[in-house]
C-alpha positions, 0 to 999 in steps of 0.5 A: 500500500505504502508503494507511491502512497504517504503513510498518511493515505495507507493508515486507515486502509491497512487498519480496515485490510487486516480487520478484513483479511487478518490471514493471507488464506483469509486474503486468497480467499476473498473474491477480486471484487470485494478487494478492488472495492476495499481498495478504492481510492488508493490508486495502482490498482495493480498493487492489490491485484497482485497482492491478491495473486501472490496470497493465493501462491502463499496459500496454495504452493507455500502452504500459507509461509511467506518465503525465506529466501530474495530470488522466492520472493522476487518471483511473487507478483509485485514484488519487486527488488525493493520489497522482497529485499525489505523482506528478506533481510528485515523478516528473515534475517538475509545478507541483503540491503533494502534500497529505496528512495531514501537508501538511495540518496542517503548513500548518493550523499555519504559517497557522493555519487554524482552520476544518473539513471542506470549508472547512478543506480549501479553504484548505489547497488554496489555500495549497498552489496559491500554492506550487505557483509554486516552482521545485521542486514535488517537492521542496516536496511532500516537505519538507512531508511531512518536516516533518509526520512529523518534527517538526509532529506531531499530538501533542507537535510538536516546535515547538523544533527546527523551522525554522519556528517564527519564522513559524509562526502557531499556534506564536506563538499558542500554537495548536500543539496545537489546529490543525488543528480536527478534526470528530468522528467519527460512530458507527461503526454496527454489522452483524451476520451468519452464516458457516456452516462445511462440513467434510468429513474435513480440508476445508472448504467456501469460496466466492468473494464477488461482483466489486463491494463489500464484500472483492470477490473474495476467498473466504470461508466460504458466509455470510450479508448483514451486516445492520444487525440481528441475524437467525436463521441460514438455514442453507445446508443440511439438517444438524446445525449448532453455534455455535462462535464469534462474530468480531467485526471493524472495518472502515472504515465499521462494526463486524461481528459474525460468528457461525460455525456448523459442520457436518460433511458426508458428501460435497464433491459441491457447492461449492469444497472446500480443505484446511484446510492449503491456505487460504492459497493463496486471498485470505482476508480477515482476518475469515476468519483470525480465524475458523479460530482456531475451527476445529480439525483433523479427522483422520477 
């Protein structure tokens, strides 16, 4: 949960997740839905999705142990480097430094590593292995994280009360404010799309997106590809649409820009049909929230 989310955001969820799932087989067992619709609002959803697939392999294959070792770990869906290091060494006690965002410019700053990208990671992985030799990984792993959260921080790091200092080469080189080197960011591109309202009385028309890509298997209104140029509706069906609204939403890779169109229909014979009052019963992404603030209560 914490992967591109604040400690602030995850604490309430990960309270409601274990009163939910207290067990990793209580967790495999649960269904896709109901996980997707605890997880709303938290955003990469593929973390959950591969939470879901790594306690079914626990479960199944480990009989319900998490395993021991770094190359196990790193086979689980969604465990990446970072994690299963954090694992390995923090839970079992492995020669092996977990290395994230702090790690890394804590140990950019203490060596002054002043290259970027894949090179700049390279030596950071180099000089995290050479310590990985301590007698407590673990504990070095987590002393790292400490420090780059605490006092080496990305902004205004608190060179004066760290320990450190005396043997920190930026710190000497008055460098602490330039290490890491940090490549620029490419241009956010921008998608554009159509989502299409369908209204009976008080209920509404949603629709499950495919298993694989983009928000994979939470529901939405009936909508169109995100394509990279602005495109005229087709609309779903035969009726009198109107514009209600344009959302515009940020996701990791590109910006959308939504445009909602409306409709009321005479019947629900086609389609999944809900409440409006009961969407939040179904995984919503949040680009969908946004979009009922478009859409007002009907009493006919």
């Amino acid at each position: 949960m914490l992967q591109q989310t604040t400690v602030a955001t995850v604490k309430g969820y990960f309270a409601r997740f274990l009163e939910r799932w207290p067990t990793i087989e209580a967790l495999a067992a649960a269904s896709q839905d109901e996980l997707m619709h605890c997880w709303q609002g938290l955003g990469y959803y593929s973390r959950a999705r591969n939470l879901h697939k790594t306690a079914k392999i626990i479960t199944d294959q480990y009989h319900g142990v998490v395993p021991e070792s770094y190359q196990n770990l790193t086979k689980l869906p969604g465990l990446g480097p970072y994690t299963a290091a954090a694992i390995a060494s923090i839970a079992f006690g492995q020669s092996i430094i977990a290395i994230d965002t702090n790690v890394s410019r804590v140990l950019c700053r203490l060596f002054a590593i002043s290259s970027e990208g894949k090179i700049q990671k390279a030596q950071v992985q180099e000089i995290a292995n050479s310590l990985a030799h301590t007698s407590d990984s673990g504990a070095v792993s987590q002393a790292l994280m400490d420090i780059g959260s605490n006092l080496c921080k990305s902004k205004n790091p608190k060179c004066v009360d760290c320990f450190l200092k005396n043997d920190c080469l930026a710190f000497s080189g008055d460098l602490q404010n330039v290490l890491p080197l940090k490549q620029k960011k490419p241009i956010r591109p921008k998608r554009y799309g159509h989502s299409f309202v369908m209204r009976h009385a008080n209920q509404v028309c949603i629709e499950k997106r495919p298993e694989k890509g983009l928000l994979a298997s939470l529901y939405q209104f009936p909508s169109s590809e995100f394509l990279s140029e602005k495109t005229i509706a087709q609309y779903p069906i035969k009726a009198e649409w109107k514009n209600i609204g344009t959302v515009r939403h940020i996701f990791t890779h590109f910006e959308l820009e939504l445009t909602l169109w409306e409709t009321f229909v005479q019947n629900t014979n086609s389609g999944l049909w809900t409440k409006l009052s009961d969407l939040g019963n179904y995984g919503l992404p949040t680009m969908f929230k946004k979009a009922l603030a478009y859409v007002t209560p009907s009493y006919n």
